[in-house]
C-alpha positions, 0 to 999 in steps of 0.5 A, a space after each residue: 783402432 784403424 787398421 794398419 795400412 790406413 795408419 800410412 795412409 792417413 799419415 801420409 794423406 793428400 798434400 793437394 787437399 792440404 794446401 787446398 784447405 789452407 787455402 780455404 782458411 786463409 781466404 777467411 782471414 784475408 778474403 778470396 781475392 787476395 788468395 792465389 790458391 793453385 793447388 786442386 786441379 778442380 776446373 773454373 770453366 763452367 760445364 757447357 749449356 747442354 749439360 745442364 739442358 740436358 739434366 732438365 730433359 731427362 729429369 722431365 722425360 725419364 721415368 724417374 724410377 727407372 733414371 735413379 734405379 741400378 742398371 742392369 748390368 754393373 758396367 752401365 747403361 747398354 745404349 750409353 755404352 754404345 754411344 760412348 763406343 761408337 764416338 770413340 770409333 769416329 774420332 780414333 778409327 777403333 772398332 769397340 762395342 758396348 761390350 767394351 766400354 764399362 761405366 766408372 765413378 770417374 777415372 779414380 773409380 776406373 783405375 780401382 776398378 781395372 787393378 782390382 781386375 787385374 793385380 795380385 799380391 806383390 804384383 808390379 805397377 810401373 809408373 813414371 815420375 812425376 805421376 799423380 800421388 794417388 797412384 801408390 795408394 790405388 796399387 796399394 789398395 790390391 797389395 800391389 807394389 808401385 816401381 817408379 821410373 825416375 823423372 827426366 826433368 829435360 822434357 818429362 817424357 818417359 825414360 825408356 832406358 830405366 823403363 825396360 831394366 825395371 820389367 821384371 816377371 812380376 810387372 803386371 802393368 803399367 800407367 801412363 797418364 797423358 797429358 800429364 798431371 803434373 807437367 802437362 806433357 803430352 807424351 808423343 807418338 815416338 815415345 809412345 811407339 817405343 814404349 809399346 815396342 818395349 813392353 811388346 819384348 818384355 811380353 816374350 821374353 817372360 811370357 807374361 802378360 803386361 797391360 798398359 793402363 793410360 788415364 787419361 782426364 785430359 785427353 781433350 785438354 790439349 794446345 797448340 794443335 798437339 795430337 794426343 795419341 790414342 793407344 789402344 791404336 799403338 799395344 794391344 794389351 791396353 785398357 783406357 781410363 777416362 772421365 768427363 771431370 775436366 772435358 765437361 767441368 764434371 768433377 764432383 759427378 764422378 763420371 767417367 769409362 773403362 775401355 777394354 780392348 777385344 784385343 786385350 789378352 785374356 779380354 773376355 774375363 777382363 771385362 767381366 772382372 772389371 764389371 764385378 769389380 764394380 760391384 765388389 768395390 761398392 760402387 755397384 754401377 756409375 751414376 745413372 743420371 750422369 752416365 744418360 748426361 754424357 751420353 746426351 753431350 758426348 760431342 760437347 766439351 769445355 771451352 778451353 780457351 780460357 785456361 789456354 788464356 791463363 796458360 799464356 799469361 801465367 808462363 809468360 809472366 814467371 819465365 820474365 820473373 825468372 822462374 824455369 818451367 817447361 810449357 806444358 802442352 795440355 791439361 791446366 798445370 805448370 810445373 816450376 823447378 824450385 829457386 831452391 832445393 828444398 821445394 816445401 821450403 818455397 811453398 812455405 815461403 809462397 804461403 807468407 805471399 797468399 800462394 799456395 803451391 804444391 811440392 814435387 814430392 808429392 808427385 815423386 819429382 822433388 825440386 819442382 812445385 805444381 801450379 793448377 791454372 783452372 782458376 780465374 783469369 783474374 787470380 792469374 793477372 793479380 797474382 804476378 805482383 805477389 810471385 814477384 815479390 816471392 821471386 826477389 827473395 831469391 835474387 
């Protein structure tokens, strides 16, 4: 028998992945073009040129024994880690090291990574809805209670009100992911300054230490000119997730980096429990091949005007359809309030029109469905026929 906590798990496993297999099995009886499948945020946009030129290159250059082995340290090639540290100083003004950058498998692998480093049993990780599901089962793999902050479903920026009663002494840290999957919101500088100001009182007043974990896949996934604020810049007990699964059209490589701040508290031992952690964990160190990749293209990024392109059309056409939804600033996602409470029963309904959708709940904000616009520009075109017959039903 599985063990108890996986039996939850398991029971309550990934919506996404749900409709995204259901989505394979309807293309199979209806074909692919005739399936809208929005529901898996996993990019379109082919990697740039230089990624797979510099593949080539290494595979040809490298030794390959050394290009496939481990790296000496858990946390990753030394001159990759150097290189990511000091783009990040060009672009953000910070001061990092190699000594602050360690090398994940992706931005899942980090945020496992840092709660390893971090949480203790009955520990507190707050979250603010709607927030990616995985989240609950990444504090739960540590022993670690997820509090979640409710959804403001006017501008989906955080409630900082409910945020600071729900700081307790047991609050070991906080995630904030921005631009935000599922809204696309882009948290602002503002609400950025006042959470940090937040957490900074509440450090005091318990006399603990609190770190703010940002995620952040979509950091270059941003539109209209939107500035993403970095914060390492605004609180100095944060640790910075990142992946080059969407800047560079890598999902499946599974590479990405943890930044941990000289400023952090406690940031000597953080860094070096993230780096056993790694090891503990069974990744024992990121993808060797890759993390010489990203080091190789680390000026590089997407395209993004082909989802800003799908991003235009595909709000456009549902708002003259009637649907509510707010323009999301970033990452590939619209979130759409439901013609009805129930979402599931609109995502039910959506699947009898071959669209596939994904329920609110799933992000912990019911009456409102995620739809991930990194697919075809065709998909999104030939799709607005079927919405709006999905729409007549609720006329």
């Amino acid at each position: 028998m599985i063990s108890k906590k996986m039996e939850n798990m398991v029971a309550n496993s990934s919506a996404i992945r749900a409709m995204f297999e259901e989505g394979n099995r309807l293309a199979k009886i209806y074909g692919a073009e005739n399936v809208f499948d929005f529901s898996l945020g996993n990019p379109n946009v082919p990697a740039p040129e230089s990624v797979k030129n510099a593949i080539i290159e290494l595979l040809n250059r490298e030794d390959p024994v050394v290009l496939h082995g481990y790296t000496n340290s858990n946390a990753g090639y030394e001159d990759v880690r150097e290189a990511v540290a000091e783009s990040l100083n060009g672009r953000f003004g910070t001061n990092f090291k190699a000594r602050n950058i360690t090398m994940t498998v992706g931005a899942a692998g980090g945020l496992n990574v840092i709660l390893k480093a971090l949480i203790n049993p009955g520990d507190e990780v707050i979250v603010f809805a709607p927030y990616f599901g995985e989240y609950r089962s990444y504090v739960n793999n540590y022993d670690g209670s997820l509090v979640e902050i409710s959804p403001d479903t006017e501008t989906f920026q955080p409630r900082l009100d409910e945020f600071e009663k729900k700081i307790t002494p047991k609050t070991r840290a906080v995630i904030v992911n921005t631009p935000n999957n599922p809204t696309g919101v882009v948290y602002s500088e503002e609400t950025i300054k006042k959470l940090a100001s937040v957490m900074e009182k509440k450090q005091e007043e318990y006399g603990t230490d609190i770190y703010l974990i940002s995620d952040e896949p979509y950091r270059e996934l941003a539109y209209d000119g939107i500035e993403v604020p970095y914060l390492t810049k605004y609180y100095a007990n944060t640790v910075v997730g990142y992946s080059y699964s969407k800047s560079l059209s890598l999902p499946g490589e599974r590479i990405g980096y943890l930044v941990i701040p000289d400023e952090a508290a406690d940031s000597e031992n953080v860094i070096a429990a993230a780096n056993v952690a790694t090891r503990i964990l069974g990744f024992v160190n990121a993808p060797t091949l890759q993390q010489k990749v990203v080091k190789a293209c680390l000026n590089e990024k997407t395209d993004i005007s082909f989802y800003d392109r799908n991003r235009e059309t595909l709000y456009n056409g549902l708002k003259e359809l009637g649907f509510e939804c707010i323009k999301p600033e970033g990452a590939f996602y619209l979130f759409v309030k439901s013609p009805v409470a129930d979402e599931k029963e609109f995502c039910a309904k959506a699947k009898e029109y071959n669209i596939l959708l994904v329920p609110g709940s799933s992000f912990a904000c019911p009456g409102y469905v995620r739809i991930a616009y990194c697919v075809s520009y065709e998909t999104i075109v030939n799709s607005l026929p079927k919405f709006a017959e999905l729409a007549a039903n609720y006329r």
